[in-house]
VOVEX-436033 format. One record per residue (C-alpha): residue number from 1; x, y, z. Coordinates in steps of 0.05 Angstrom, whole numbers, plus 5000, padded with zeros to 4 digits. Last residue first. Example, Ala and Ser with C-alpha at 12.3 -4.5 7.8 and 13.67 -1.06 7.14 Angstrom:
REM VOVEX-436033
@resi:2&c1:5273&c2:4979&c3:5143;
@resi:1&c1:5246&c2:4910&c3:5156;
***
This chain:
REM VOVEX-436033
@resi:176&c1:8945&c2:4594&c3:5862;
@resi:175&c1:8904&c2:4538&c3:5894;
@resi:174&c1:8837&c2:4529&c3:5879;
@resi:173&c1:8773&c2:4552&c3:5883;
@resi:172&c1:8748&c2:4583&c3:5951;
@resi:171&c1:8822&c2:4601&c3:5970;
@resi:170&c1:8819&c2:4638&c3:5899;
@resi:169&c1:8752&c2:4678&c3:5912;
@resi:168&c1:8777&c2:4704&c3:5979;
@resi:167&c1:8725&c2:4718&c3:6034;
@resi:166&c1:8749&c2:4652&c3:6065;
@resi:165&c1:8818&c2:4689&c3:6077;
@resi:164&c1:8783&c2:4742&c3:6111;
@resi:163&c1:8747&c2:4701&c3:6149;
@resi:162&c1:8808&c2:4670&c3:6183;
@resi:161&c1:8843&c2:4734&c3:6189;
@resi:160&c1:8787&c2:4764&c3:6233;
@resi:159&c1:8786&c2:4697&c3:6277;
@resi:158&c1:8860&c2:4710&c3:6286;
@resi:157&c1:8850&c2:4776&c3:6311;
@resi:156&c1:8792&c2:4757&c3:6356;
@resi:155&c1:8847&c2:4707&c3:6379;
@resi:154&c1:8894&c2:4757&c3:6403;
@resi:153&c1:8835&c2:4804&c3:6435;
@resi:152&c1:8802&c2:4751&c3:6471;
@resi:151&c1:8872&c2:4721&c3:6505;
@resi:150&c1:8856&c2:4770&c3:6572;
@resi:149&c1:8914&c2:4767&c3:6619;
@resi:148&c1:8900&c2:4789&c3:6689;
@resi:147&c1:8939&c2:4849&c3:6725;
@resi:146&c1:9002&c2:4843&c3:6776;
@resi:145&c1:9006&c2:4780&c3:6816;
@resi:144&c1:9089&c2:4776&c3:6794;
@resi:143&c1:9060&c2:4713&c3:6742;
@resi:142&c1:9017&c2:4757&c3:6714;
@resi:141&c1:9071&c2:4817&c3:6701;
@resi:140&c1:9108&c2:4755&c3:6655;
@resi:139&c1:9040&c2:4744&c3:6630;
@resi:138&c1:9016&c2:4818&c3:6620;
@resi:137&c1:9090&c2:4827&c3:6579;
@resi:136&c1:9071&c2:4760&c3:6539;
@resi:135&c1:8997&c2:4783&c3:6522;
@resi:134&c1:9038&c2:4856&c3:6492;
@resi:133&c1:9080&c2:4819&c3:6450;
@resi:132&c1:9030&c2:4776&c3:6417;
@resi:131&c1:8981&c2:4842&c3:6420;
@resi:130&c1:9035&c2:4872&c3:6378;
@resi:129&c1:9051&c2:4819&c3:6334;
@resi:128&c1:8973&c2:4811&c3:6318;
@resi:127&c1:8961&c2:4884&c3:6304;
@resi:126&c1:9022&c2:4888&c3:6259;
@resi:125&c1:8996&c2:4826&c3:6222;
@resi:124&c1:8918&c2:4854&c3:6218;
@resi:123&c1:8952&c2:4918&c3:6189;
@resi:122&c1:8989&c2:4882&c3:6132;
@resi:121&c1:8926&c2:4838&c3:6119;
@resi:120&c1:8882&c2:4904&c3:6119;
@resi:119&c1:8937&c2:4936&c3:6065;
@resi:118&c1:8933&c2:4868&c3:6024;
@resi:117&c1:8859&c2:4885&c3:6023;
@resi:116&c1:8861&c2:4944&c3:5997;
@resi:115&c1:8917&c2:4933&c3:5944;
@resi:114&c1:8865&c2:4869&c3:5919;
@resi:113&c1:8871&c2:4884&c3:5843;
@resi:112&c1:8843&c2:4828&c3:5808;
@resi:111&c1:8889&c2:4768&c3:5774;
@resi:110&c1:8898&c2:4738&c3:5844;
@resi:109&c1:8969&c2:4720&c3:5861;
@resi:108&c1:8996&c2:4774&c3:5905;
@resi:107&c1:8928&c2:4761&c3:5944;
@resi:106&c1:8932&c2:4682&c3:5949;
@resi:105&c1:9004&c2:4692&c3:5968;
@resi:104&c1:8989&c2:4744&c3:6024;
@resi:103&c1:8926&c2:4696&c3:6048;
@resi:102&c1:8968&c2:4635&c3:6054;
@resi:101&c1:9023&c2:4677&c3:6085;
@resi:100&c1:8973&c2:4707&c3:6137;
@resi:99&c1:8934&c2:4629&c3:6144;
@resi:98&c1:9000&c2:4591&c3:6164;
@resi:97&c1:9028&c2:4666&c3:6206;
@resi:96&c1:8965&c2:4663&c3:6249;
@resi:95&c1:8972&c2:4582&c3:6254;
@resi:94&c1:9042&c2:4588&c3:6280;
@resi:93&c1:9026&c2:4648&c3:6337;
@resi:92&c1:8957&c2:4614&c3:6354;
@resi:91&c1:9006&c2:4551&c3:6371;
@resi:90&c1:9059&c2:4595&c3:6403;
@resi:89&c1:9011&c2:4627&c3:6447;
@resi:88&c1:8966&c2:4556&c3:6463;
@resi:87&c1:9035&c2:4525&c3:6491;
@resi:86&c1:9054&c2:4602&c3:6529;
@resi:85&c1:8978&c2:4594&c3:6556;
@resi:84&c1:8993&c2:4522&c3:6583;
@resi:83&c1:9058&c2:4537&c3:6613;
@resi:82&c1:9015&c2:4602&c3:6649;
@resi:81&c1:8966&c2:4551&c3:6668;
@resi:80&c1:9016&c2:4509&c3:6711;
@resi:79&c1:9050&c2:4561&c3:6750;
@resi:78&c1:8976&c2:4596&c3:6764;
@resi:77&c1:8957&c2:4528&c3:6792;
@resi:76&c1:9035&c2:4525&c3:6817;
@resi:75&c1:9007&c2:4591&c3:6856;
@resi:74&c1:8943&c2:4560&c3:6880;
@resi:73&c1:8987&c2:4496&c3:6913;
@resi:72&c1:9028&c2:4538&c3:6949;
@resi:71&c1:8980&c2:4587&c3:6975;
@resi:70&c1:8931&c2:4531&c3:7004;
@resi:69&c1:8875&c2:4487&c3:6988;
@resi:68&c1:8865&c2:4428&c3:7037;
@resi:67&c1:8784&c2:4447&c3:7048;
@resi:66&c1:8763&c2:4475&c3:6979;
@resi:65&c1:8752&c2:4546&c3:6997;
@resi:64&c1:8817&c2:4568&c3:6952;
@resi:63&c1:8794&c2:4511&c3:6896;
@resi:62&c1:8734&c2:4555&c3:6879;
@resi:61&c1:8762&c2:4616&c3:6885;
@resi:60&c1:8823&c2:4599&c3:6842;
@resi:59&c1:8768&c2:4568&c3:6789;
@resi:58&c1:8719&c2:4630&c3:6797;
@resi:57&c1:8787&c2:4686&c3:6778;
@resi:56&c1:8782&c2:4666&c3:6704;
@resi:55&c1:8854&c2:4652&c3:6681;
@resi:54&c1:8853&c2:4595&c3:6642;
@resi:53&c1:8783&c2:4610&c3:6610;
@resi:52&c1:8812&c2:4651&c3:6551;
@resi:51&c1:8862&c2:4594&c3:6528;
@resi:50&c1:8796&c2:4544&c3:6524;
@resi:49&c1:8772&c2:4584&c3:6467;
@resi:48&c1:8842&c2:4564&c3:6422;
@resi:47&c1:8818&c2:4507&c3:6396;
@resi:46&c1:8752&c2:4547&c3:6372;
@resi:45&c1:8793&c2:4583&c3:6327;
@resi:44&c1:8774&c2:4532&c3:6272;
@resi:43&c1:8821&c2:4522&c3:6202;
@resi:42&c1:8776&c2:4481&c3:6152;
@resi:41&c1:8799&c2:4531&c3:6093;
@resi:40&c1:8863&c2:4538&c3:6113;
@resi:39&c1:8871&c2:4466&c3:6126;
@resi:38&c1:8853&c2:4455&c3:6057;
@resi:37&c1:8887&c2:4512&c3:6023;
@resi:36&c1:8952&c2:4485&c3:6048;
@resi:35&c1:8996&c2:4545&c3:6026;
@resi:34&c1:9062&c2:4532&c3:5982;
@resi:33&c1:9110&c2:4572&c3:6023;
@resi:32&c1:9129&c2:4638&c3:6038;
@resi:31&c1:9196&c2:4654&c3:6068;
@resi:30&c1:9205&c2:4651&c3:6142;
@resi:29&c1:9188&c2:4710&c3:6195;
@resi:28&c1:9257&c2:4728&c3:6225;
@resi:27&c1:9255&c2:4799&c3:6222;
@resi:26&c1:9179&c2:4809&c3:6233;
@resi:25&c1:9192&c2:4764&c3:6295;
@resi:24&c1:9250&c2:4796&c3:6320;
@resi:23&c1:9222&c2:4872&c3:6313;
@resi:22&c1:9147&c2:4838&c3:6347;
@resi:21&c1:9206&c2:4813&c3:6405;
@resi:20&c1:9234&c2:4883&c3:6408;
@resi:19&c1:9169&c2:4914&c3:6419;
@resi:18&c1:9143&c2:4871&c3:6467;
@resi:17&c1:9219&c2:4882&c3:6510;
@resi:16&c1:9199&c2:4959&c3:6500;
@resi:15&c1:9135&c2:4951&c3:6534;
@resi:14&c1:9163&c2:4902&c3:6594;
@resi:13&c1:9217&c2:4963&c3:6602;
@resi:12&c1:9170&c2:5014&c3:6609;
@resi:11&c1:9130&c2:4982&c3:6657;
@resi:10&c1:9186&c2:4966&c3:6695;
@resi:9&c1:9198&c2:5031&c3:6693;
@resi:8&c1:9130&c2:5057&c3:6717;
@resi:7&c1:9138&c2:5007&c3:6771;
@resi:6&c1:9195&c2:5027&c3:6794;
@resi:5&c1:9180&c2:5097&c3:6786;
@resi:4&c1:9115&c2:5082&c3:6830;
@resi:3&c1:9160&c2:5045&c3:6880;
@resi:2&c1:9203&c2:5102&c3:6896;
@resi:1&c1:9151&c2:5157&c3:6901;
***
């Protein structure tokens, strides 16, 4: 009984730490700039495709029956990845926000009416800081050997972003 309420409220506190940090990051989200229409336009998720092999459980099998392998050196494996994932996190985190704000001004600007799609942008950012949040809390659990982290979600969300700022007529064109 005692370590399922710890867990459940260290559950409960991880969730409510995600939510303060997507409260921070809405807060402190800086002002819209100039976009770069041309790296939006060649922007590539495929950068961030290595992020959702970092964790596979075959590479930590693998080097486990290698003859040599032990605990210590599988754990600063794990260590080392989960620096790399928090490096590829911020970097998807930058580049969501570079093509959101390029896609905000490009909507605010456009002579049609785009209310619809300026909703779907709004949701797609709310979606993104959550599962932002949410990948941190399953990292910090990760590194405790509780649950796997899964970066599929977070960068389908970016991916959806990206082609909906190639759908646009103006980031087609020219700038606005």
């Amino acid at each position: 009984m005692t370590f399922t309420f710890s867990v459940a409220t260290a559950a409960v506190l991880l969730i409510a730490f995600g939510f303060l940090l997507i409260i921070h990051r809405l807060a402190h989200s800086k002002p819209d700039a100039v976009p770069d229409l041309d790296w939006c336009r060649n922007f590539s998720v495929a950068k961030y495709r290595p992020m959702e092999r970092l964790f596979l459980e075959d590479d930590y099998e693998f080097l486990a029956a290698q003859p040599g392998s032990n605990r210590r050196i599988l754990r600063n494996l794990r260590a080392e990845r989960r620096r790399i994932f928090l490096r590829y996190l911020r970097a998807l985190g930058r580049d969501f926000d570079r093509l959101h704000s390029a896609a905000k001004i490009l909507v605010v600007h456009s002579p049609e009416d785009m209310a619809d799609l300026a909703k779907v942008l709004m949701r797609q950012k709310l979606m993104f800081e959550y599962l932002l949040a949410m990948m941190q809390c399953r990292l910090a659990l990760q590194s405790f050997g509780i649950g796997t982290v899964d970066a599929r979600p977070l960068v389908g969300v970016l991916d959806s972003l990206r082609l909906q700022f190639r759908s646009l007529p103006q980031a087609q064109t020219s700038a606005a």
